[in-house]
C-alpha positions in Angstrom: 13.8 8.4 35.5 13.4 10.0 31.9 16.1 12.5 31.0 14.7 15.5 29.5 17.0 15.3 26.3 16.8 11.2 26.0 15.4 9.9 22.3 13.1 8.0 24.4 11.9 11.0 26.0 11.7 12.6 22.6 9.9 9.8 21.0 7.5 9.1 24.0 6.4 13.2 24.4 5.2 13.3 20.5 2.6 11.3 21.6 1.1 14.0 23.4 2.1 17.3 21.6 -0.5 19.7 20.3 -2.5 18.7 23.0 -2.0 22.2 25.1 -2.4 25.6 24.3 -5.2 28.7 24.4 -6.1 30.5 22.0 -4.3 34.0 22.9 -3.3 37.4 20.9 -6.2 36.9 18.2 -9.1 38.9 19.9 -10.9 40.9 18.1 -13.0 43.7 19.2 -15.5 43.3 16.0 -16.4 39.9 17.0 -18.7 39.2 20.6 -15.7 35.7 21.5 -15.1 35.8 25.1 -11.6 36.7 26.3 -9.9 37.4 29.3 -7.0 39.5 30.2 -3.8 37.0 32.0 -1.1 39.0 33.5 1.9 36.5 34.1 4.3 36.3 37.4 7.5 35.5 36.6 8.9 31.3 37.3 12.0 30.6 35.7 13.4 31.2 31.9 14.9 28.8 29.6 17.8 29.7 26.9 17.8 27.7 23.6 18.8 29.0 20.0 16.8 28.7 16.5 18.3 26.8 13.8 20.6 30.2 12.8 22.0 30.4 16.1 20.0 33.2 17.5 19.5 33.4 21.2 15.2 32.2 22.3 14.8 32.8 25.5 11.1 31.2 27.0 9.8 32.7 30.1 7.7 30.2 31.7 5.4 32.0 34.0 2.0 31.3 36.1 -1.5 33.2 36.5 -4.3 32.2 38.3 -7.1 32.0 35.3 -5.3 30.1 33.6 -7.0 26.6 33.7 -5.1 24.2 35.7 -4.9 20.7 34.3 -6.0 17.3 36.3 -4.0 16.4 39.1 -2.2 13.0 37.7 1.3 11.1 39.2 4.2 10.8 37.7 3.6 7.3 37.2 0.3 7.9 35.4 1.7 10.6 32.9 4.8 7.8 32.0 1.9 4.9 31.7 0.1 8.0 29.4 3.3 8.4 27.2 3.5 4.8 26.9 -0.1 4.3 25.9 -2.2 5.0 23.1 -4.7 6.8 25.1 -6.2 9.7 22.4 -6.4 12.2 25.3 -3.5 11.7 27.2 -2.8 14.8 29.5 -3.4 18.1 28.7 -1.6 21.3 29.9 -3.5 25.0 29.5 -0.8 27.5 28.5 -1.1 30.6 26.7 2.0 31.2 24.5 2.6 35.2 24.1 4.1 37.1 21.0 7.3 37.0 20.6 9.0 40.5 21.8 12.8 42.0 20.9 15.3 42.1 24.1 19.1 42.4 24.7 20.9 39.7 26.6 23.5 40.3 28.9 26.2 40.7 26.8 24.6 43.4 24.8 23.2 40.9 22.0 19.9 41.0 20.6 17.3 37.8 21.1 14.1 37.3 20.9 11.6 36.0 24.4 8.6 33.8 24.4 6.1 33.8 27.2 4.5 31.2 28.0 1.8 31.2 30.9 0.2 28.2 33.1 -1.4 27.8 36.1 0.9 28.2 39.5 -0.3 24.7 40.8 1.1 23.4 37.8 3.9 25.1 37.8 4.8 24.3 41.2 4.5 20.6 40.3 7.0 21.0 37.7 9.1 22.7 39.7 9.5 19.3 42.1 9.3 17.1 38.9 12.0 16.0 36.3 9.3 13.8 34.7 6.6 16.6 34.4 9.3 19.4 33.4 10.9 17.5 30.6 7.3 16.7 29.5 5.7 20.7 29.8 9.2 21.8 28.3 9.1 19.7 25.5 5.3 20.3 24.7 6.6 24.2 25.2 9.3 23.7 22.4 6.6 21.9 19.9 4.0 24.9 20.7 6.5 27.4 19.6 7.7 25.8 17.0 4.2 24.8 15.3 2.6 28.5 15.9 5.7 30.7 14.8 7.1 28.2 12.1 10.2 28.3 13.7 12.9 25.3 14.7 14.0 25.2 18.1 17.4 23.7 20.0 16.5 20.4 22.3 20.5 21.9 23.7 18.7 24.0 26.2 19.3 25.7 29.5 17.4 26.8 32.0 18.8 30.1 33.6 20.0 29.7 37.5 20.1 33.5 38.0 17.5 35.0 36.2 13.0 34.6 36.5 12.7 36.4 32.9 14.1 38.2 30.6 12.5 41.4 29.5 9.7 42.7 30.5 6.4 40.2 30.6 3.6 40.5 28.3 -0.1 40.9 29.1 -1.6 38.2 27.2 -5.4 38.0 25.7 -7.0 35.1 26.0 -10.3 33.3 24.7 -12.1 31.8 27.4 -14.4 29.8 25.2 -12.3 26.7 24.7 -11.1 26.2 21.1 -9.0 23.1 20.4 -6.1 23.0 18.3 -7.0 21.4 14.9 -4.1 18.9 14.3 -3.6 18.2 9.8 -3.3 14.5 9.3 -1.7 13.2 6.5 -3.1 10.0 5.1 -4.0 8.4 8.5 -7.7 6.7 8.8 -9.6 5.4 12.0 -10.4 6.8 15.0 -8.2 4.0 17.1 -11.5 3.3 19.6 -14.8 2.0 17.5 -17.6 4.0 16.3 -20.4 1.8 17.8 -23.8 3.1 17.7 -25.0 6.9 15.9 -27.0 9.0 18.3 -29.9 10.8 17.9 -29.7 14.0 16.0 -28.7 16.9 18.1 -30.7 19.4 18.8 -30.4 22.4 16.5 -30.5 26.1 17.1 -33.7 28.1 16.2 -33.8 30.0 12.6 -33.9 33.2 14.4 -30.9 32.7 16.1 -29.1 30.0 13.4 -27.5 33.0 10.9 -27.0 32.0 6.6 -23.2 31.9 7.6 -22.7 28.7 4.8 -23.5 25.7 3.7 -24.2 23.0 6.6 -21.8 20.3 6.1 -22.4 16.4 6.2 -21.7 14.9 10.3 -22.6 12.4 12.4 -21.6 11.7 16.1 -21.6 8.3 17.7 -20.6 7.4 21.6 -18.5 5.6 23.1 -19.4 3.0 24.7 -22.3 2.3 22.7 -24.4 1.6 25.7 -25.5 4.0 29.1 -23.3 7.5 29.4 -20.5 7.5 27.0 -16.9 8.6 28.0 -16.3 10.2 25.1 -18.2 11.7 22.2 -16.7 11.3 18.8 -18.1 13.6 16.1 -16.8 13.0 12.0 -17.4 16.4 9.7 -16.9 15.6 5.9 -15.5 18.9 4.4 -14.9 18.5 1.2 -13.5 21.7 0.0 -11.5 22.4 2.5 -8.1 21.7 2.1 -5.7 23.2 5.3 -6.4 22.9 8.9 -5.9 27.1 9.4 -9.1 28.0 7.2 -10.8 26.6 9.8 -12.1 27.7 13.9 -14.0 25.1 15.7 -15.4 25.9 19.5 -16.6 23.7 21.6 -18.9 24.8 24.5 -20.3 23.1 27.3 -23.0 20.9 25.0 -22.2 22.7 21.8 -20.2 22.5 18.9 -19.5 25.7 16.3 -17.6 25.3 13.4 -16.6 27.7 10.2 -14.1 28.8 7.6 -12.5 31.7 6.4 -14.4 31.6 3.2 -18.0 30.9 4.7 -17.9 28.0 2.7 -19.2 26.0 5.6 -21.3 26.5 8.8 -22.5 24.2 11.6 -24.1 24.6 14.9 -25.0 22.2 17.0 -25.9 21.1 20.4 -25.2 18.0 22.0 -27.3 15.6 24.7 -24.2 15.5 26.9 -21.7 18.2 29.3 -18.8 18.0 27.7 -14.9 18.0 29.3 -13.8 21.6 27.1 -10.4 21.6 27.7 -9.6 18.0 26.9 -11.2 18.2 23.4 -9.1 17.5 20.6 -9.6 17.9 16.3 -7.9 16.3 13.8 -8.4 17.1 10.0 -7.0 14.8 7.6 -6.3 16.2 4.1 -6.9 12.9 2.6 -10.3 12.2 3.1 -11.6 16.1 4.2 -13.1 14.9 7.1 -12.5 16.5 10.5 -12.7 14.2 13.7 -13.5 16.4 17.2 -12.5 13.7 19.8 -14.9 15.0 22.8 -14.4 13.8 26.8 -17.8 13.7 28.4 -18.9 14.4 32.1 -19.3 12.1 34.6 -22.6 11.6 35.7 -23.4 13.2 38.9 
């Protein structure tokens, strides 16, 4: 069994960080982006400290439209740390704003609500493998979306479900995956076999001048029959960060932009795509952003 604090554990969970997370506490009301409101029970709450020694508390919490990941064994998600697999195994949270509270003894902290889905959580409850996995992916989402270092010298609370008062949270329902900055890493790690068709593109009437349509192509894997996975390569060449950009991904539909309206595309694909496992990389090298997209089985 993996300890929770082991380097092993450490080493083996980084392979599937910034895999998990909705988009929450960016709606806004100018813009037509589906949302939905999640009001989080309370589950348990963990006490760690940032790198100055102030008190973090993280409520982990559940609510029922919140996606709920695949049901996998402990022994698959150790064979899926172990592996290379580019999807590995993906947990729906939403992670709150952080919000001011007093600690028993009178001290001020800050909390962190973080929400998933109660069958989930319930599993993790039972599960030292799946806990030290969805704890450490917790501590990595925290840390990468509030640019703050975290303890690993946690504690989980034996008296207390939360501490302060929970948070409603905001959440997009369109799926949006998080766009991961590679350095100067190249290839995909499965081949690019065979280019499909073009996709199918939106109408002029409904296609808006929101910026210039970048180069792309998309090629399945396997080459042959119904692919397992879609991957699609976007050459960006004056883009330079990961943050100018927001990519959704709909059932059969890819829309991409950037803060500057440098850059617009729309497209739809031949295929029903898997939402929540979809994952982007952009390396900074080469300006070319790689969306990694699970396809349906066929029925």
């Amino acid at each position: 069994m993996l300890e929770p604090d082991s380097d092993e554990t450490e080493a083996l969970m980084k392979k599937l960080l910034l895999q998990s997370g909705l988009q929450e506490g960016d709606v806004d009301p100018n813009k037509k982006v589906p949302w939905t409101t999640v009001v989080p029970k309370p589950g348990f709450c963990l006490k760690t400290k940032k790198e100055n020694g102030e008190k973090v508390f993280i409520n982990v919490c559940h609510a029922e439209n919140v996606p709920q990941p695949r049901d996998i064994t402990e022994e698959d998600l150790l064979k899926l740390l172990e592996s290379d697999d580019p999807f590995g195994f993906r947990v729906p949270m939403s992670i709150g704003e952080p919000h001011a509270e007093i600690d028993k003894s009178g001290q001020g902290c800050t909390a962190y609500d973080v929400v998933i889905h109660p069958g989930f959580y319930e599993k993790m409850k039972d599960s030292e493998v799946f806990r030290a996995f969805f704890l450490s992916v917790t501590l990595e989402g925290l840390e990468e979306k509030y640019s703050i270092a975290l303890s690993r010298d946690w504690v989980i609370l034996k008296n207390r479900k939360c501490i302060g008062r929970l948070q409603e949270q905001n959440v997009r329902t369109q799926s949006k995956p998080v766009i991961m900055e590679m350095g100067d890493q190249s290839g995909l790690g499965k081949p690019l076999i065979q280019e499909m068709d073009t996709p199918k593109p939106l109408s002029q009437e409904e296609l808006k001048a929101r910026g210039q349509k970048p180069d792309f192509r998309i090629v399945q894997e396997p080459a042959e029959g119904h692919p397992e996975f879609l991957v699609a390569e976007i050459s960006l060449p004056h883009v330079k960060m990961a943050n100018t950009l927001t990519v959704d991904v709909g059932e059969d539909r890819i829309v991409l932009e950037t803060r500057s309206n440098k850059y617009y595309l729309d497209v739809y694909l031949p295929f029903m795509l898997i939402q929540e496992d979809c994952v982007a990389q952009f390396n900074r090298k080469t300006r070319i952003l790689t969306l990694t997209l699970p396809v349906q089985a066929e029925e």
